[in-house]
C-alpha positions as CSV (number, residue, x, y, z in Angstrom):
1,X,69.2,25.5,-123.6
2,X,69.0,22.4,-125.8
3,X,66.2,20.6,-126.2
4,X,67.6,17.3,-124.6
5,X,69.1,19.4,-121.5
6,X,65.2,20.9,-121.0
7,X,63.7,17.5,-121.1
8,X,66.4,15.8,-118.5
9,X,65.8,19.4,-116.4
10,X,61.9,18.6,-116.4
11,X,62.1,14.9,-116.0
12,X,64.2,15.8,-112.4
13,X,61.9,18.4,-111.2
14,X,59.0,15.8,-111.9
15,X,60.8,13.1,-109.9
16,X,61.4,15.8,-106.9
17,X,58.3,16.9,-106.7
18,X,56.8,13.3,-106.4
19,X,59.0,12.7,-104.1
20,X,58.2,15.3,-101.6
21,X,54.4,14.4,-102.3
22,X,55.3,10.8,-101.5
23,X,56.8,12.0,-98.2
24,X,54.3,13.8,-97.3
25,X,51.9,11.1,-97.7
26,X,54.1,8.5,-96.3
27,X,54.8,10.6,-93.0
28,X,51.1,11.1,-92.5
29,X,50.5,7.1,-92.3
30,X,53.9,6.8,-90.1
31,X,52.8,8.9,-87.4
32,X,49.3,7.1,-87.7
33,X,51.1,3.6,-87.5
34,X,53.6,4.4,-84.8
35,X,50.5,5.5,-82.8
36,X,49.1,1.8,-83.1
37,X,51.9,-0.2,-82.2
38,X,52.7,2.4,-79.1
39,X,48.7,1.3,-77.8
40,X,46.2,-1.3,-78.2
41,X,44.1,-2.0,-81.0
42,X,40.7,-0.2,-79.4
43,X,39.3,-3.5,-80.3
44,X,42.4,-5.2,-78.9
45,X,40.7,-6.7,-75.5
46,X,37.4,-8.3,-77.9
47,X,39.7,-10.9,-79.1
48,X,40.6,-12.5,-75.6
49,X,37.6,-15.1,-74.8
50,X,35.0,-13.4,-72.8
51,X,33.0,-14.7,-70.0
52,X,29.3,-14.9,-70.3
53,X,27.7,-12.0,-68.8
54,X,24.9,-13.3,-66.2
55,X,21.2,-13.1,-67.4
56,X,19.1,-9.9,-66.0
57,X,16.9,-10.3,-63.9
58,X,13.3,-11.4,-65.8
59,X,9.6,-10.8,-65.1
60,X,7.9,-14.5,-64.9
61,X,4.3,-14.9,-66.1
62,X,3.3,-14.7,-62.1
63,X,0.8,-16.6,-60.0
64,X,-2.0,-18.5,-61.6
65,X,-5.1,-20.6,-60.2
66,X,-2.8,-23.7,-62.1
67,X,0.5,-24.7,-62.8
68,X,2.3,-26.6,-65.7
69,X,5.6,-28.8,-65.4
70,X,8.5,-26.0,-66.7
71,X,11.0,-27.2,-68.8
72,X,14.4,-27.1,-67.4
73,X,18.1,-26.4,-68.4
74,X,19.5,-29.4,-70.9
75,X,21.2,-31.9,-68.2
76,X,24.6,-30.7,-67.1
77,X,24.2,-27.4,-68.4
78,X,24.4,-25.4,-64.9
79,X,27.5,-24.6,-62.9
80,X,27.2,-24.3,-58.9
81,X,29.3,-21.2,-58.1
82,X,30.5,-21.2,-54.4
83,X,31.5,-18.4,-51.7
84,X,35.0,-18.7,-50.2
85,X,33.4,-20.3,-47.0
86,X,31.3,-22.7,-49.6
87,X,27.9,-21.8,-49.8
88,X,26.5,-22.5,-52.7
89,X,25.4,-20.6,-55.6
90,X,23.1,-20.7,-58.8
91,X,24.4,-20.6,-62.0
92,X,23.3,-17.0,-63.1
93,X,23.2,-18.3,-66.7
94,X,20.8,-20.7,-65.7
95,X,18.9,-19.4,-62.4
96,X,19.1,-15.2,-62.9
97,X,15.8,-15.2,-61.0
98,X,12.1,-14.3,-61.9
99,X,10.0,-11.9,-60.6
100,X,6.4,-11.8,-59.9
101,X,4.3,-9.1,-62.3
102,X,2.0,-9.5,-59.1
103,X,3.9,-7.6,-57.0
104,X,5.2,-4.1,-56.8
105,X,6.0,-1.5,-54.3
106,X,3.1,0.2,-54.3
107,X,0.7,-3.0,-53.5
108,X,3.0,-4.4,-50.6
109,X,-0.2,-4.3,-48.4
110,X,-1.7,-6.4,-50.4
111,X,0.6,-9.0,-51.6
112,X,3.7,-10.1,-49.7
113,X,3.0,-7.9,-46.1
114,X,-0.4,-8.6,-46.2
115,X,-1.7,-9.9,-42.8
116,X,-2.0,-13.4,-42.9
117,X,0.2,-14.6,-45.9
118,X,0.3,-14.6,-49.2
119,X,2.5,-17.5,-50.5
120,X,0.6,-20.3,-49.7
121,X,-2.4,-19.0,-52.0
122,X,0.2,-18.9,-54.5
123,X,2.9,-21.7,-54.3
124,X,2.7,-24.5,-57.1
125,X,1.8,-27.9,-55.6
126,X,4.7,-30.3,-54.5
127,X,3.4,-33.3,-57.3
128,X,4.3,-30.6,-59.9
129,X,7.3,-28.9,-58.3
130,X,8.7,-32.8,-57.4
131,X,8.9,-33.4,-61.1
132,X,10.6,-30.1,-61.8
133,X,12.8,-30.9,-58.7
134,X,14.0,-34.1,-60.7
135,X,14.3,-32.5,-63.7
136,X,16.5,-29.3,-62.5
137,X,19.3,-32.0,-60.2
138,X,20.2,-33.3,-63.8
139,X,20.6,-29.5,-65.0
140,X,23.1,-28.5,-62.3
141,X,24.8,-32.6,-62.3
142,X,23.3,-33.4,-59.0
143,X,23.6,-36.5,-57.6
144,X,22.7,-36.1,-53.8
145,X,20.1,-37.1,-52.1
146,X,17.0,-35.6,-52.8
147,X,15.9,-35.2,-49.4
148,X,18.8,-33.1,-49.2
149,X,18.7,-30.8,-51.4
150,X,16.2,-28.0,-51.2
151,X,14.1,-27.1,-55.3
152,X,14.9,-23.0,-54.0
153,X,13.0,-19.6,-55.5
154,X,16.5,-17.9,-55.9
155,X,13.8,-14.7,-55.0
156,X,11.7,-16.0,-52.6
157,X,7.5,-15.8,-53.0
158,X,7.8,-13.6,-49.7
159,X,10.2,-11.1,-51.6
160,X,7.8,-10.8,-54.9
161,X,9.4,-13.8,-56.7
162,X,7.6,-15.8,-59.5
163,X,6.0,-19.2,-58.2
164,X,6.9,-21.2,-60.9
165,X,9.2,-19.6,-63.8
166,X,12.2,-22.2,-64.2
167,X,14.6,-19.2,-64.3
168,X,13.8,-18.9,-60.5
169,X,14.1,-22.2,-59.3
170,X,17.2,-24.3,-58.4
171,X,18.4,-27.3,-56.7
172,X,19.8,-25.7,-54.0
173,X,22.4,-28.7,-52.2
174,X,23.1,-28.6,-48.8
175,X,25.7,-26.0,-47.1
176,X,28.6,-26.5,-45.1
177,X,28.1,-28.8,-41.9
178,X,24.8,-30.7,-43.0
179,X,24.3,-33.9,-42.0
180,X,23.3,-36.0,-44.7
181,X,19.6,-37.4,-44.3
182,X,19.0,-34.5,-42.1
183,X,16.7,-32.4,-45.2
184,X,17.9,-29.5,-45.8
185,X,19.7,-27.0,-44.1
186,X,18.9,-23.7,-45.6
187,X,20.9,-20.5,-44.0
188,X,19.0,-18.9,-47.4
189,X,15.8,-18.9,-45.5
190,X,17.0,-17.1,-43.1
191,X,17.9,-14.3,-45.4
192,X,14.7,-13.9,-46.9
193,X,12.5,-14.3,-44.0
194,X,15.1,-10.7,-42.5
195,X,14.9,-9.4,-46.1
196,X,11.0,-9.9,-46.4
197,X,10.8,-8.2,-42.9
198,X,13.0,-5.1,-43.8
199,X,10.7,-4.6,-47.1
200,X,7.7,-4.5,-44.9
201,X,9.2,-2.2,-42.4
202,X,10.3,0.5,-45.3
203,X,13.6,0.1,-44.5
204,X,14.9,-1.2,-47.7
205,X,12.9,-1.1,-51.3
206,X,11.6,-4.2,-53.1
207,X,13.2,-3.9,-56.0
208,X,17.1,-3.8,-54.0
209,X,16.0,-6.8,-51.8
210,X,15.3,-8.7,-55.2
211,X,18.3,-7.5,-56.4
212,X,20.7,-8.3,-53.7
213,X,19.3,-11.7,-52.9
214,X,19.5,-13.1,-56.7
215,X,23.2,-11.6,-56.8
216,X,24.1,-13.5,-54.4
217,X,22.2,-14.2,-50.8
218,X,25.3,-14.7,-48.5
219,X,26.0,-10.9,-48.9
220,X,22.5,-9.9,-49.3
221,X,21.3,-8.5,-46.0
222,X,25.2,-6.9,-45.5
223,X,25.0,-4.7,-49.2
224,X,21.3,-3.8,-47.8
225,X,22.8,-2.5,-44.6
226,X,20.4,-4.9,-42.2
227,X,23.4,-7.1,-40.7
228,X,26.9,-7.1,-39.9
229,X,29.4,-9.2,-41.8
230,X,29.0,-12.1,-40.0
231,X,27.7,-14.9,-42.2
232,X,23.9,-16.2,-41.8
233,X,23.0,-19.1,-39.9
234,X,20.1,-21.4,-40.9
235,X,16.4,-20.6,-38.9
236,X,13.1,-20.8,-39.6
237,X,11.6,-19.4,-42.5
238,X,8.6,-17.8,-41.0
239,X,6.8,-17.6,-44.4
240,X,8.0,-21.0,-46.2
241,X,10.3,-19.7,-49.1
């Protein structure tokens, strides 16, 4: 065969043969894109804006023989949530809730069921809790009377809550049918006082009272299997928050 006729021979078989290896290739990165556009990116759903995931639950510095003025939430910084029949609740950004390092299940005896009482040996006084009080309405924008408006341990001191950690404390407003310069009128206590009882009875652990109450308190004492699903009422708190 001439020499021209062997060099146009070989030039074709080398542009075959890339060819086929460029097929190949090519095929293999097809497949891999069709699969893509068929389903979502795996990191598809991260690019939508995401809601803030509520704060855990912390442990506070617990009870001491005094307290200091907390800082509080830069004004208008916490969001009132409400339940469809408008109770309110905290902002869990703001108000997760604290517990006490105090109290555990093991020294229930000696801490929250102890005969007697045990949060008025450990409640800040009202001078320093006032200020607070102040302090926390501009965090959550509120403009209510004061009188009304309850400074609330999202977990009470009867359930093992911290006395004076700010991310357990809130300006709780009024629920539905107060009657403005009435005080407060706290279906919340009500909750904890049946809460605190069931912990002292055995029937439900600390740690799932604490739990369900600073999830949200309307729905507490149902998820913990101690009531129906009727809503709670306000009563007296038979061991003062």
């Amino acid at each position: 065969m001439p020499a021209p006729a062997r060099r146009a021979l070989a030039v074709a078989a080398a542009v075959l043969l890339a060819a086929a290896a460029g097929c190949s290739s090519g095929g293999g990165h097809t497949a891999k894109g069709a699969g893509h556009s068929s389903a979502p990116a795996a990191g598809g759903d991260a690019a939508q804006p995401a809601q803030p995931a509520p704060a855990a639950i912390v442990t506070g510095p617990g009870p001491k023989s005094s307290y200091d003025v907390q800082p509080q939430p830069a004004p208008g910084s916490c969001h009132y949530r409400y339940t469809a029949d408008k109770q309110p609740l905290p902002d869990p950004n703001c108000t997760p809730g604290a517990i006490s390092p105090a109290v555990s299940q093991d020294n229930l005896k000696d801490t929250i069921c102890k005969q007697g009482g045990y949060t008025s040996g450990i409640r800040p006084p009202a001078n320093l809790t006032g200020k607070e009080k102040a302090e926390n309405a501009k965090s959550y924008g509120y403009t209510g009377p004061m009188g009304d408006a309850e400074y609330d341990h999202l977990i009470s001191l009867q359930l093992g809550g911290d006395p004076n950690d700010a991310r357990n404390l809130w300006i709780q407003p009024p629920s539905p049918g107060h009657v403005s310069g009435k005080g407060p009128n706290n279906p919340k206590d009500s909750v904890e006082t049946h809460l605190h009882t069931a912990i002292c009875k055995g029937q439900v652990t600390l740690v799932a009272a604490q739990q369900a109450i600073a999830t949200d308190w309307t729905t507490a004492e149902v998820k913990l299997g101690i009531r129906s699903g009727s809503s709670p009422t306000p009563e007296a708190d038979a061991d003062d928050d």
